[in-house]
Each structure stands twice: as structure tokens, then as C-alpha cells.
C-alpha positions, -999 to +999 in steps of 0.1 A: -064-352+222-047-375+253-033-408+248-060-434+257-056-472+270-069-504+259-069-522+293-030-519+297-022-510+263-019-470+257-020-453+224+001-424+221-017-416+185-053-414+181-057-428+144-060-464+136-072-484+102-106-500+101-106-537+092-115-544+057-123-581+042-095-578+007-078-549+021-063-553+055-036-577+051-003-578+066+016-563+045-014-528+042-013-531+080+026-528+084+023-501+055-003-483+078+014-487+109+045-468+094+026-437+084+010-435+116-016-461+124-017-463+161-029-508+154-047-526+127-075-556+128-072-580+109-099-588+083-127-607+098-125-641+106-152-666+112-152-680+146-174-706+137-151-719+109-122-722+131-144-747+151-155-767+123-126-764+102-090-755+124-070-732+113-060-738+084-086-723+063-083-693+082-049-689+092-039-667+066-060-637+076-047-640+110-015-639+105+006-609+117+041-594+123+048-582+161+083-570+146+072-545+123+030-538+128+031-531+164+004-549+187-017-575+168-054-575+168-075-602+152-114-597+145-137-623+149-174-626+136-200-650+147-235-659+163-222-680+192-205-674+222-192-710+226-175-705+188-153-674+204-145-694+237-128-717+215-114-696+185-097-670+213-087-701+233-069-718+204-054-683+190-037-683+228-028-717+218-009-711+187+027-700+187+026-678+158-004-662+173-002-658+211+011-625+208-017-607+197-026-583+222-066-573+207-091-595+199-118-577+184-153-590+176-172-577+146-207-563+151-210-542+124-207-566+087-238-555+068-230-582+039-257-610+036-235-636+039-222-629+071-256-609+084-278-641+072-261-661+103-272-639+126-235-626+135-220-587+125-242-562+122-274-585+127-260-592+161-276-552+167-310-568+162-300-598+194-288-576+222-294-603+244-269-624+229-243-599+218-235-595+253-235-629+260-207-630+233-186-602+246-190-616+285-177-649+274-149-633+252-142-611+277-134-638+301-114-658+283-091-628+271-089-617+304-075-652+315-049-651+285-038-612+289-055-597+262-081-567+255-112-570+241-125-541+216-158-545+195-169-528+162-204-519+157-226-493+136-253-467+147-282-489+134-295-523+118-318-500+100-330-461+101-358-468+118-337-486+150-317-459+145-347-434+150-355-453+181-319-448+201-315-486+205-281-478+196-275-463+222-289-490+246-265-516+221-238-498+230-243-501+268-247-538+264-214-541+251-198-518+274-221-539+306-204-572+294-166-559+292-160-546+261-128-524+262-134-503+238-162-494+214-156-488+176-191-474+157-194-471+118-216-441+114-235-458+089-268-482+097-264-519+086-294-515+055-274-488+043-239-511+034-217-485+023-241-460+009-247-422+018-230-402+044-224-415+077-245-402+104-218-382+128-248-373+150-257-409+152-222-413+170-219-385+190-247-401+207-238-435+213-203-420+226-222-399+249-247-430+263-213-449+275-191-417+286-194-432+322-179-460+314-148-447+310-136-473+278-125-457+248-148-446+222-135-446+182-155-431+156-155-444+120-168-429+085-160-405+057-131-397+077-108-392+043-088-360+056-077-334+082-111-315+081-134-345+080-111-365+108-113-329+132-152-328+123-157-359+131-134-360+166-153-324+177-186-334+169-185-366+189-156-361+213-145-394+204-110-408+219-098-420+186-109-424+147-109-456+126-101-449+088-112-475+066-117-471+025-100-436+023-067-460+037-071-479+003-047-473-021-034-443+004-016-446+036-006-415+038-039-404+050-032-415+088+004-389+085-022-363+067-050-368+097-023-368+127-005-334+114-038-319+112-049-326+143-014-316+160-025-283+144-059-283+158-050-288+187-021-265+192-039-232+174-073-241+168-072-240+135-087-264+109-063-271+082-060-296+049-026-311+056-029-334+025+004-340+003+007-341-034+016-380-042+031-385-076+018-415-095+060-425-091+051-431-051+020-445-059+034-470-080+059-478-059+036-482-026+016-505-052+047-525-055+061-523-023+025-539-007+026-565-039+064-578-032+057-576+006+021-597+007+044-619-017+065-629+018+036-642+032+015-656+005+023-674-027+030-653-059+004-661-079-028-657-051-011-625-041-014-609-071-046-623-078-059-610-040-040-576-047-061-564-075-088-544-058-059-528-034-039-523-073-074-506-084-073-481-053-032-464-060-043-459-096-071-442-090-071-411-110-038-419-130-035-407-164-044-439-184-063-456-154-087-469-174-064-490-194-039-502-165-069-515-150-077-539-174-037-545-179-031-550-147-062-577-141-048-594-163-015-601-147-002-630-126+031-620-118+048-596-103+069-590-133+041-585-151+027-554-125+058-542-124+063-542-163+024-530-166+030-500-144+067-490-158+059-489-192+029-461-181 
């Protein structure tokens, strides 16, 4: 697999995590980066709220550290091109922000909340003005030196899916500038449900080939086998792990070994670690006391649970640290909770 660009970014590593609303915040991202991810989006931010409301309400999902998480990239969702024209503008604007090198728009949000306003995944359904989007995004990245990347799925629903207008979607985006093209194998109706559809993205990678932007492919990627499955069905440039990241970073070292292997002897090979529940504890604190740095005490630990629930998966006695650890509002508390396991 050869490095690939982002307009005048290049990637020497073709594994990156998938931006996740709870999950991806600072401190996961510098985690990430560490074990390998090649950059990570932020969760999705409203564009629309950032008119209507500054930054302040969303400024915390922004945020990022240059030092230690590489290139920034911040995703956006919304139904109006005139809401990213000023949210990009004013992240340009912002001097703990202009250094993001990605902005990344988010086609591919199946929840109702977000799919209701006609932006994510229900922007599949409006081709029309999901280029109208990217064009104007495009331009005024372009203006501020930075790349423009968009994250889609193979469908709104099975029967659209059926149809091939993904593939046409895809060209859309790539028509209006989109830099690179990120597609969730699953279709919008399905949320998170079944398997994703590798087929569905072998396809859509093939229908913008000639374009020549990079193509990442995202979905029950959750180890070496499934990440090379995945990269020689579709002949993808790059993969995006998302939930198999939770709770487990060391999934992008896993993935990147095993396709060094791949690639140097054709051979297909699990290159998954044992972690003890000791480094799974202490990744658990490490994130906590980290997102602590950026975020007040309490919130963090409150915002931390679900990511808590994901590195005790499978732990002797996981039933009742759950509950324990819900419980807490400390980090003395976690830490005590986990110790005394």
C-alpha cells in the first residue's frame, strides 16, 4: 500500500480512526495517533449551531493538540452551505484552531436527530445540494490552506443502494472538490446494524478511480484479516476504524503490522496482542486523567463512561465494575473502583 496525499498533506500510514459523537475526544485521538493512527476527526460538530450560537457551545469538540495528535481535522454536519462558509471561516479565525489542516464534512450520521434536518446521511437523499455544500466548503478551505475530506455511506436505504445512486453520490462529491472520500459500508436505515456491505464499497471506490482523490473504506474493520479483506476487496487507499478503536487502540498497531506482512509475503495473518486487564486499566486511566486536562473533573468522568464500558469489556467481574464505575465522579473514585478489582 503507497503513501497517499490529502491535497498537500501525505500519509505515510494507511489507517486512521473514524469520528465517533462520545468517543473521539482529544485525549482517544492522541491515544490513537500513538499506536498508529495516520489523523483523527473530531466528533461532529453542528455548523449550523456555531452560527446561531458562537463557539462556545461547541468549542469543546473542536478542540485539538498540534503537539501531540498530528494534523487536526474537524467534522462538520449540516443542511446549508452558507452555515459551513461561516463555521470554516471562523475556525480560520480562531487562534486555537487555525491550525487544523482537515475540515471534514459528515454525510453519513444516520441518527434522527441529525438526519431530521436534512444534514449527514440524509444529505444522500439531496445530491443537488450536497455538492453545493462541498463546492462552497471547498472554496473557502482552499482560500485558508486547508483539505477538504467528506464521510459518507453506501446508501440512505437498501433499495438506493440497489439502484447504484451511490455511486453517482460519490461523483458529486468528488465533481465539487472533495479531497478525499470516506464511505461507511453500512446504508443510513441500517444505523449500526448487520455487516457492512464491502461490495457496496468496492463500487463506489471504483465509480471515482479517475478522479484520482483518495478513497478510505470504513466497517467491521476490527483486525488484520478484516482490515486486508476489506483493503483487497475494494482497493481502497486507506481504512477508517471506528467502534473496534473503543476501549482498544492497539488495533491501528495490530492492523498496520498485518498489513506490512501482507504486503511483503502475501500472507494473511492475525497480528492481534494479548492485553492484560493491568494495560487496559491503565489506558482507561491514562485517557480519564488526560481528557481531565482539557475538561473539568467532574464532566470528564461523567462523559468517559461509555469509553470506561469499552476497556472492561470482557474483564473478570465486568458486570459489577460497570455499575461501580457509573457510579463514580472522581477520578479517585475510578481509579480506587478498578484497583481494588
Amino acid at each position: 500500500m503507497s503513501d497517499f496525499r490529502i491535497g498537500n498533506k501525505e500519509f505515510h500510514t494507511p489507517v486512521m480512526l473514524a469520528p465517533m459523537a462520545g468517543t473521539s475526544s482529544v485525549a482517544f485521538r492522541i491515544i490513537c495517533h500513538e499506536f498508529g493512527s495516520a489523523y483523527q476527526p473530531t466528533e461532529l460538530v453542528s455548523a449550523r449551531s456555531i452560527v446561531y450560537s458562537g463557539f462556545d457551545k461547541s468549542f469543546r469538540y473542536m478542540l485539538f493538540d498540534k503537539e501531540k495528535e498530528g494534523l487536526g481535522c474537524i467534522q462538520f454536519f449540516g443542511s446549508d452551505p452558507a452555515d459551513f462558509e461561516y463555521a470554516i471561516n471562523k475556525v480560520c479565525e480562531n487562534e486555537q484552531l487555525k491550525d487544523v489542516s482537515i475540515i471534514d464534512i459528515n454525510m453519513g450520521c444516520p441518527v434522527p436527530k441529525v438526519v431530521k434536518t436534512g444534514a449527514g446521511s440524509a444529505l444522500m437523499k439531496t445530491p443537488e445540494l450536497a455538492g453545493q455544500i462541498v463546492k462552497t466548503a471547498r472554496k473557502i478551505c482552499e482560500a485558508n490552506g486547508k483539505s477538504l475530506t467528506v464521510k459518507t455511506r453506501v446508501g440512505f436505504t437498501d433499495e438506493d443502494k440497489a439502484l447504484g445512486k451511490r455511486c453517482e453520490f460519490a461523483k458529486v462529491l468528488a465533481d465539487n472538490g472533495a479531497e478525499l472520500i470516506a464511505v461507511h459500508g453500512r446504508t443510513a436505515t441500517q444505523m449500526y446494524h448487520g455487516d457492512a456491505d464491502i461490495d457496496a464499497i468496492a463500487k463506489m471506490r471504483e465509480a471515482v478511480s479517475s478522479y484520482g482523490i483518495p478513497f478510505i473504506a470504513n466497517g467491521d474493520i476490527v483486525d488484520g484479516p478484516s482490515a486486508i479483506r476489506m483493503l483487497s476487496t475494494t482497493k481502497a487507499d486507506g481504512l477508517m476504524i471506528g467502534r473496534a478503536a473503543q476501549g482498544n487502540p492497539w488495533v491501528f498497531d495490530e492492523v498496520k503490522k498485518a498489513i506490512e506482512i501482507y504486503e511483503q509475503t502475501g500472507e494473511v495473518v492475525d497480528t492481534a496482542s494479548v492485553i492484560t486487564f493491568e494495560e487496559r486499566k491503565a489506558m482507561l486511566l491514562r485517557e480519564l486523567k488526560d481528557t481531565c486536562k482539557y475538561k473539568e473533573e467532574d464532566f470528564a468522568v461523567r462523559e468517559m463512561r461509555p469509553s470506561m464500558m469499552a476497556y472492561i469489556k470482557g474483564m473478570p467481574g465486568a458486570a459489577k465494575l460497570k455499575v461501580d464505575l457509573c457510579a463514580a465522579l472522581t477520578v479517585k473514585e475510578v481509579e480506587e473502583i478498578l484497583w481494588r478489582q
